[in-house]
C-alpha positions as CSV (number, residue, x, y, z in Angstrom):
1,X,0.0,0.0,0.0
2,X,1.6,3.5,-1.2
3,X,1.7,5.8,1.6
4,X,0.0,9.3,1.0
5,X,1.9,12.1,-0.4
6,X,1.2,15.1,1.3
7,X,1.1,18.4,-0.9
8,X,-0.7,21.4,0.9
9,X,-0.2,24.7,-0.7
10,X,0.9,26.5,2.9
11,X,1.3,29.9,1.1
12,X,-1.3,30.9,-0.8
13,X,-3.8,29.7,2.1
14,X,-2.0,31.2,4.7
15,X,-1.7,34.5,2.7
16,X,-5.6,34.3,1.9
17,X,-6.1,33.7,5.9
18,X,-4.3,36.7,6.7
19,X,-6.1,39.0,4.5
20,X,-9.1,37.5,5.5
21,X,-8.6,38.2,9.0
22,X,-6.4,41.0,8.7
23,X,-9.0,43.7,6.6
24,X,-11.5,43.3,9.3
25,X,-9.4,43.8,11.7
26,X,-8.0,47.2,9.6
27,X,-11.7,48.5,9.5
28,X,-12.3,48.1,13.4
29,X,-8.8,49.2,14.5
30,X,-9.2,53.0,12.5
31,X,-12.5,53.3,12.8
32,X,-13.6,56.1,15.2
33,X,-14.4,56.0,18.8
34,X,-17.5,57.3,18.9
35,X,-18.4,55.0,15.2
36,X,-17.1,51.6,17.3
37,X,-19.0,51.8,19.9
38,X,-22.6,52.1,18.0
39,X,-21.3,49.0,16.0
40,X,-20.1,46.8,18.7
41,X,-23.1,47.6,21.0
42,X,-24.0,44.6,23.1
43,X,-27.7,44.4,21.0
44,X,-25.8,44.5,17.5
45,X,-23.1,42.0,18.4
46,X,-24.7,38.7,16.5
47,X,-25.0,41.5,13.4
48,X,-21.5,41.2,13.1
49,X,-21.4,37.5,13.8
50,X,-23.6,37.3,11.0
51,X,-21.4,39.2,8.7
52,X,-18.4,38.1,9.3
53,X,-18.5,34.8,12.1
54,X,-19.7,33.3,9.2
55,X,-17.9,33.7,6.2
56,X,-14.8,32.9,8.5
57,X,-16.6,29.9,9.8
58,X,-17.0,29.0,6.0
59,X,-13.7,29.5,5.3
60,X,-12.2,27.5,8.1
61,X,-14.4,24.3,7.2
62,X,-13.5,24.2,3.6
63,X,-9.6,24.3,4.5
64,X,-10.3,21.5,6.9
65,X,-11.9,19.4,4.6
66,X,-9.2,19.8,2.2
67,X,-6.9,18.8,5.4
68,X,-9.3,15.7,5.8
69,X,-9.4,14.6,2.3
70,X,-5.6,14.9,1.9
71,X,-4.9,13.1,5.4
72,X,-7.3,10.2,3.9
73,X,-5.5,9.9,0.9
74,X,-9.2,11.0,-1.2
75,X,-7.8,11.6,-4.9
76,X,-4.5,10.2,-4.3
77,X,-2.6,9.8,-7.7
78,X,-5.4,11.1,-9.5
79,X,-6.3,14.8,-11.6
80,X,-8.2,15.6,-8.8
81,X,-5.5,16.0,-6.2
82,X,-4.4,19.4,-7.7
83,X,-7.8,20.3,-8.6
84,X,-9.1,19.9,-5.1
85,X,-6.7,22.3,-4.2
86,X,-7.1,24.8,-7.1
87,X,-10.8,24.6,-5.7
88,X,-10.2,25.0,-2.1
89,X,-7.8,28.1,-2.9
90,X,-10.6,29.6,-5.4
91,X,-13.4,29.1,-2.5
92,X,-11.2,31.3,0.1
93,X,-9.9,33.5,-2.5
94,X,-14.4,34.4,-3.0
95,X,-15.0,34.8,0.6
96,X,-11.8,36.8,1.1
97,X,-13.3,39.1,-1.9
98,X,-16.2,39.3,-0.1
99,X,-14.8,40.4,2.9
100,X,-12.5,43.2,1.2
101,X,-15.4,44.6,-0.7
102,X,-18.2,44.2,2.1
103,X,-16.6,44.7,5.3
104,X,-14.9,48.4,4.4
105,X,-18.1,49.5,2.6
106,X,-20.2,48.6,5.6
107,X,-18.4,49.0,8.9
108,X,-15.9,51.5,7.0
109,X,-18.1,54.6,6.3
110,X,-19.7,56.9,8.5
111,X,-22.6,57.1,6.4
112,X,-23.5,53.1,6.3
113,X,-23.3,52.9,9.9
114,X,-26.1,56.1,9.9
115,X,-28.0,54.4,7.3
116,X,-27.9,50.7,8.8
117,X,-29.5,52.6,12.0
118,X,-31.9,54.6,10.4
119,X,-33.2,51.2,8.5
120,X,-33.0,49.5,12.1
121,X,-35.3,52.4,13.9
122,X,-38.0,52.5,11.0
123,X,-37.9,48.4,11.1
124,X,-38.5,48.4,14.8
125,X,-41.9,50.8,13.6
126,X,-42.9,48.4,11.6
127,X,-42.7,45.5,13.6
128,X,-44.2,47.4,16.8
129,X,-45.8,50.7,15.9
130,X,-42.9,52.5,17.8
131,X,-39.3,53.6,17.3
132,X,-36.8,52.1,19.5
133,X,-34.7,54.3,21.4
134,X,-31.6,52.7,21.3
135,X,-31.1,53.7,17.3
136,X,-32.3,57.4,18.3
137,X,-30.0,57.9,20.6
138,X,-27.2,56.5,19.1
139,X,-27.8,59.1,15.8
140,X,-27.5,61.7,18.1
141,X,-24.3,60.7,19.3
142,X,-23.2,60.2,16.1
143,X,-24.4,63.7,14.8
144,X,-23.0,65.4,18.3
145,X,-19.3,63.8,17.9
146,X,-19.4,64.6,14.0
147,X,-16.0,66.4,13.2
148,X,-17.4,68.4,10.3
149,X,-21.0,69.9,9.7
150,X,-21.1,67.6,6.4
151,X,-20.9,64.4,8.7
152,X,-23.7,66.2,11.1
153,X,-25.9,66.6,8.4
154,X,-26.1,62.8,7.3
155,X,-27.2,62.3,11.2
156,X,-29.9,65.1,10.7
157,X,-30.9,63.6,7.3
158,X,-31.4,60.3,8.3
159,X,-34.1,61.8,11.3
160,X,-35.7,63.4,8.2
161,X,-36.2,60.1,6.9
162,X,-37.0,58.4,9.8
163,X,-39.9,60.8,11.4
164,X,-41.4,61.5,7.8
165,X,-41.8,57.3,7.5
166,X,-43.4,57.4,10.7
167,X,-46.0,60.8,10.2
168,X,-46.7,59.3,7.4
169,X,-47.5,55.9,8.2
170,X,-51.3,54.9,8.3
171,X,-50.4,53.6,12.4
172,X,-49.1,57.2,13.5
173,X,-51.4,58.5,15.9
174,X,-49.8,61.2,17.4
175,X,-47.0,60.0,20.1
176,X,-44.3,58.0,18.5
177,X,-41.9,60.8,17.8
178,X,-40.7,61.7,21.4
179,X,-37.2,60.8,21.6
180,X,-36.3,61.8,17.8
181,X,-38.0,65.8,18.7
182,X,-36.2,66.1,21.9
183,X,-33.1,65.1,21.1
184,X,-33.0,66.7,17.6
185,X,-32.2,70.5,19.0
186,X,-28.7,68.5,20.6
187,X,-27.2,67.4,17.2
188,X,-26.5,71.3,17.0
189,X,-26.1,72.9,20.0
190,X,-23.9,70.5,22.3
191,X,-21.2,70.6,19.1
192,X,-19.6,74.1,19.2
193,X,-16.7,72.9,16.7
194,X,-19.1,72.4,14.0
195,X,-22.0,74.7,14.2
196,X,-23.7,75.3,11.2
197,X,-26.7,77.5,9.9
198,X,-27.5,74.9,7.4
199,X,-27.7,72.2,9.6
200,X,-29.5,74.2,12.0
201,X,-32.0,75.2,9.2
202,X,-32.2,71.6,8.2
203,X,-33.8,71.1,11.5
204,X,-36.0,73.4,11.2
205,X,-37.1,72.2,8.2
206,X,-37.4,68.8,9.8
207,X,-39.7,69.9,12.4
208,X,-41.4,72.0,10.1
209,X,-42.2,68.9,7.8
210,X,-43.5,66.3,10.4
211,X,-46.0,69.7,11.0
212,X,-47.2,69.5,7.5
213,X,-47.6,65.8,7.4
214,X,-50.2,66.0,10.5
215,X,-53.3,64.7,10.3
216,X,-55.9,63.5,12.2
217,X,-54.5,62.1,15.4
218,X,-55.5,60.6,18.3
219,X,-52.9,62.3,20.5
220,X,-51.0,65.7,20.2
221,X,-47.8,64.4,22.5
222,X,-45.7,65.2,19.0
223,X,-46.9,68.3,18.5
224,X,-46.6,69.8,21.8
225,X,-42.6,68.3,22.0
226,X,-42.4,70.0,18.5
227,X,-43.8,72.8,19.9
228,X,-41.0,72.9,23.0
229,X,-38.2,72.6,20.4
230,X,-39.2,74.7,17.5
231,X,-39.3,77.3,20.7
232,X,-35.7,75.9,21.4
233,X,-34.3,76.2,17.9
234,X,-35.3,80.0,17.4
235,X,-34.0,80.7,20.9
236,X,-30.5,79.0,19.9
237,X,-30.2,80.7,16.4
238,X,-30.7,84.1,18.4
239,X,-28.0,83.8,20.4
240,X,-25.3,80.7,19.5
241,X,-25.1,82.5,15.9
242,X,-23.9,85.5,14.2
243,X,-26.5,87.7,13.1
244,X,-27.2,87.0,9.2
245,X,-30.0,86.9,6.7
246,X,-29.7,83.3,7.0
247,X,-30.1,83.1,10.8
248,X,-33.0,85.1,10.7
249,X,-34.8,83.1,7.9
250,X,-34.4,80.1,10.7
251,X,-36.6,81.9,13.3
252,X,-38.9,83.2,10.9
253,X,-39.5,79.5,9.7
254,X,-39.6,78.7,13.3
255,X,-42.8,80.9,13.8
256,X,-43.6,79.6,10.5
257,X,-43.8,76.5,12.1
258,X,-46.2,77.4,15.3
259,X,-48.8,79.1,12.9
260,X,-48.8,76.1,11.0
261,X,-50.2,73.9,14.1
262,X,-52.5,76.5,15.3
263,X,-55.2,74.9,12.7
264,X,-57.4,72.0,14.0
265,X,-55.8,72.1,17.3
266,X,-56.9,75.0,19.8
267,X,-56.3,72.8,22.9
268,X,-52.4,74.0,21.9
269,X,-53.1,77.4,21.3
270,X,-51.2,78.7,25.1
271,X,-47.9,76.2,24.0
272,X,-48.0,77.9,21.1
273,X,-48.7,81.6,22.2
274,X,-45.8,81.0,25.0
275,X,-43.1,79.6,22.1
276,X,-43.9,82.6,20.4
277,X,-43.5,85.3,23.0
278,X,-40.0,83.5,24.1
279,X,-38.9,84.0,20.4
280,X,-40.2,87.6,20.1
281,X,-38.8,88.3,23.2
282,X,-35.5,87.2,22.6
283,X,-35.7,88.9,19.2
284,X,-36.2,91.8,20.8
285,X,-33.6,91.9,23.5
286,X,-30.8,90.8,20.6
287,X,-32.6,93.9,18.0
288,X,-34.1,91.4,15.7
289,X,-37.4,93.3,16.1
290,X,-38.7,92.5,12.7
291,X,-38.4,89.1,14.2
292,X,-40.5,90.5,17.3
293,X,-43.1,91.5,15.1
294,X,-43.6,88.7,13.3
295,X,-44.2,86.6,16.6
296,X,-46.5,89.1,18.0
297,X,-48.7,89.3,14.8
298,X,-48.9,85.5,15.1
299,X,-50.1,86.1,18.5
300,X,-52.7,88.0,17.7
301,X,-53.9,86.1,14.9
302,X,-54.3,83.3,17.5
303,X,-56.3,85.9,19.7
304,X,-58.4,87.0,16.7
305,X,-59.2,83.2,15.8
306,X,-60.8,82.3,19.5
307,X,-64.0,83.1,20.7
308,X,-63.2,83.3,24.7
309,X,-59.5,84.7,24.5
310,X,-57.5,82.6,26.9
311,X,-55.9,84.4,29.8
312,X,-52.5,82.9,28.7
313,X,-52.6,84.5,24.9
314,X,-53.6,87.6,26.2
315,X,-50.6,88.0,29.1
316,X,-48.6,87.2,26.4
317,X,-49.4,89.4,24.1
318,X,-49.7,92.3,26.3
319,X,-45.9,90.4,27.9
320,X,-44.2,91.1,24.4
321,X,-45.9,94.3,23.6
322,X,-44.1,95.4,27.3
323,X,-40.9,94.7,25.6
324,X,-41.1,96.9,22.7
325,X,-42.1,99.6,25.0
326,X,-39.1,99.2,26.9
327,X,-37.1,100.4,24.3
328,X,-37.3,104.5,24.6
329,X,-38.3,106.5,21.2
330,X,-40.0,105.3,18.1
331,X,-40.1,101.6,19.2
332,X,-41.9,102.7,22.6
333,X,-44.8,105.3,20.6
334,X,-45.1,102.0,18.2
335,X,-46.2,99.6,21.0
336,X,-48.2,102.3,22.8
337,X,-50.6,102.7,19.1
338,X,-50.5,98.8,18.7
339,X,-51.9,98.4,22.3
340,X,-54.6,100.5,21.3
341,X,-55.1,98.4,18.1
342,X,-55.1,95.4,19.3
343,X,-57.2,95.7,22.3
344,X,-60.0,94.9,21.1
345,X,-59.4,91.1,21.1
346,X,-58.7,90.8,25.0
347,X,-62.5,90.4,25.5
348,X,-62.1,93.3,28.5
349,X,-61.1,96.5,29.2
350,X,-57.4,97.1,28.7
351,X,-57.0,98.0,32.0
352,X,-58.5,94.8,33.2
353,X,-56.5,93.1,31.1
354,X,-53.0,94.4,31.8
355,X,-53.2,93.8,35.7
356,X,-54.2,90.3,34.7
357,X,-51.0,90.0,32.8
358,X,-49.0,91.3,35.1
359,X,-50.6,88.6,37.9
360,X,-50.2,86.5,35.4
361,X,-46.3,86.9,34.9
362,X,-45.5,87.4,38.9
363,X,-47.2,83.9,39.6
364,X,-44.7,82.3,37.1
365,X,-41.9,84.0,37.8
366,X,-40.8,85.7,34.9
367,X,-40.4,89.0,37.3
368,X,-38.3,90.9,34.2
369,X,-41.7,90.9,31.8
370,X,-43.4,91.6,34.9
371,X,-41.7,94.4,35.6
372,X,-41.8,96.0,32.2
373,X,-45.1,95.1,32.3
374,X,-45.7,97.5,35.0
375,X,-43.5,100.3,34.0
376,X,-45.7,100.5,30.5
377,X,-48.7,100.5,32.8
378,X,-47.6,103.6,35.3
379,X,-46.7,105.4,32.1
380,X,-50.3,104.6,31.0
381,X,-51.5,105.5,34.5
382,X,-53.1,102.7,35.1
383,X,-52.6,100.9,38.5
384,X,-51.2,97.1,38.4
């Protein structure tokens, strides 16, 4: 009996193993911090089993079957003993391929790793009628630790996507969005290095979309978040950005955004009267009072539209209109002749209604408006 002959081509396989191992291990070792810890999360682990425990698995079988059939003497003496070889070699020379093309493309670019969690939060709507929060938060760290606004933006892009899947979808009723609209405002703000008027106007536009898309819900838990945050965003383009054309189109479409709820949903109209005076207000203080003026004309558009004004619209308005009159000269005669103007809405007598407001402001706390509040009332010489 001839004894086997023993022929295993040690170089090629080993080089094949090494690349096989060695790329993944490439991708993990450069990829950044804040990037490897969303992929290697303990709930995404078998993910990466899948994608690579397996080919490896593959490869490992087929060279120890070739092992196996050499150690057994299978084609012995026969064509086939270089062919099985030429085979075995081809098989882990396909899943190495596969691994140099897939891994680096997957695990190897920002955007992937945003996309593959964007397709995870809208799957986990699909499957339950709610967004997970563990994809959520982990796009907002993604978009907060971006190290340039273009990186930032595919965080903020992929929220587009996500909340417009869900407004849109026939199971939205109203409260699925909480976690994207709170933590939307932090993508900007809580990441100085790249702050960007763009991005911060893509958010607007964001919030200013999943308002559009409403519809008849069941609950307005959305819309009163989106309420707190459009509030949020104009407040943050006042003051954590130069003044600019740009900035101001941002608030503007902020207020854009509150008049566009006002319709169908009166139960909101005080979140949306209070978002509105904090805006104008600010506006004010930082001389945007074009900006001011647009907010209190919204105001009194929400007056104009409600049959029993609400104690809340009207402290407001009478709040904001105490800030223009702050300001000594022109701005102070124009909010004494809009008083007049507009008093007609308060449903009582302007007296009445400006020691309301100014009750109204001392029980919150907001002592400043309440103040001013007072001053334009002595001036008036009427007694608060």
């Amino acid at each position: 009996m001839n004894e086997c002959q023993f022929n295993i081509p040690f170089d090629p396989i080993i080089t094949l193993v090494v690349f096989l191992i060695g790329i993944p291990a490439l991708v993990f070792q450069f990829m950044p911090s804040d990037v490897r810890r969303v992929v290697f999360d303990k709930t995404r682990k078998w993910k990466i089993f899948l994608n690579l425990g397996l080919p490896l698995i593959l490869a490992a079988i087929t060279i120890i079957v070739g092992i196996l059939m050499e150690y057994l003497c299978e084609f012995d003496g026969t064509p086939w003993h270089e062919a099985k070889w030429t085979l075995i070699i081809i098989i882990l020379a396909l899943i190495t391929g596969w691994i140099g093309i897939y891994v680096p493309l997957r695990y190897g670019r920002r955007e992937m790793i945003i996309k593959a969690l964007e397709k995870e939060a809208i799957y986990s709507f699909q499957e339950n009628g709610r967004l997970k929060d563990k994809p959520i938060e982990d796009l907002v760290d993604l978009g907060m630790s971006a190290e340039s606004a273009q990186e930032q933006r595919l965080a903020l892009e992929s929220f587009l996507n996500i909340m417009m899947y869900v407004v849109s979808h026939p199971a939205y009723n109203g409260d699925s969005l909480e976690t994207p609209i709170l933590n939307l405002i932090d993508i900007v703000t809580l990441n100085s290095d790249v702050r960007n008027v763009s991005n911060l106007r893509l958010e607007a536009e964001i919030l200013q979309n999943v308002v559009l898309e409403k519809k008849q819900i069941e609950f307005t838990t959305d819309l009163q978040n989106a309420i707190k945050v459009v509030s949020s965003l104009g407040e943050v383009a006042l003051t954590q950005f130069e003044q600019s054309l740009e900035v101001d189109n941002v608030v503007l479409s902020c207020i854009q955004t509150l008049d566009l709820i006002v319709s169908g949903y009166p139960l909101l109209n005080s979140n949306i009267s209070q978002a509105l005076f904090e805006i104008g207000s600010l506006a004010i203080k930082h001389q945007r009072e074009f900006v001011g003026i647009a907010a209190l004309n919204k105001i009194i558009i929400l007056l104009n539209t409600t049959s029993d004004p609400e104690s809340e619209l009207v402290a407001d308005t009478i709040g904001l209109v105490a800030h223009f009159w702050a300001v000594e000269g022109s701005q102070r005669e124009f909010s004494k002749q809009y008083l007049m103007d507009i008093k007609k809405y308060f449903g009582k007598s302007l007296r009445c209604a400006i020691k309301n407001s100014y009750q109204h402001w001392v029980s919150e706390t907001q002592f400043q408006t309440a103040d001013l509040i007072a001053q334009m009332a002595r001036s008036m010489r009427i007694k608060v």
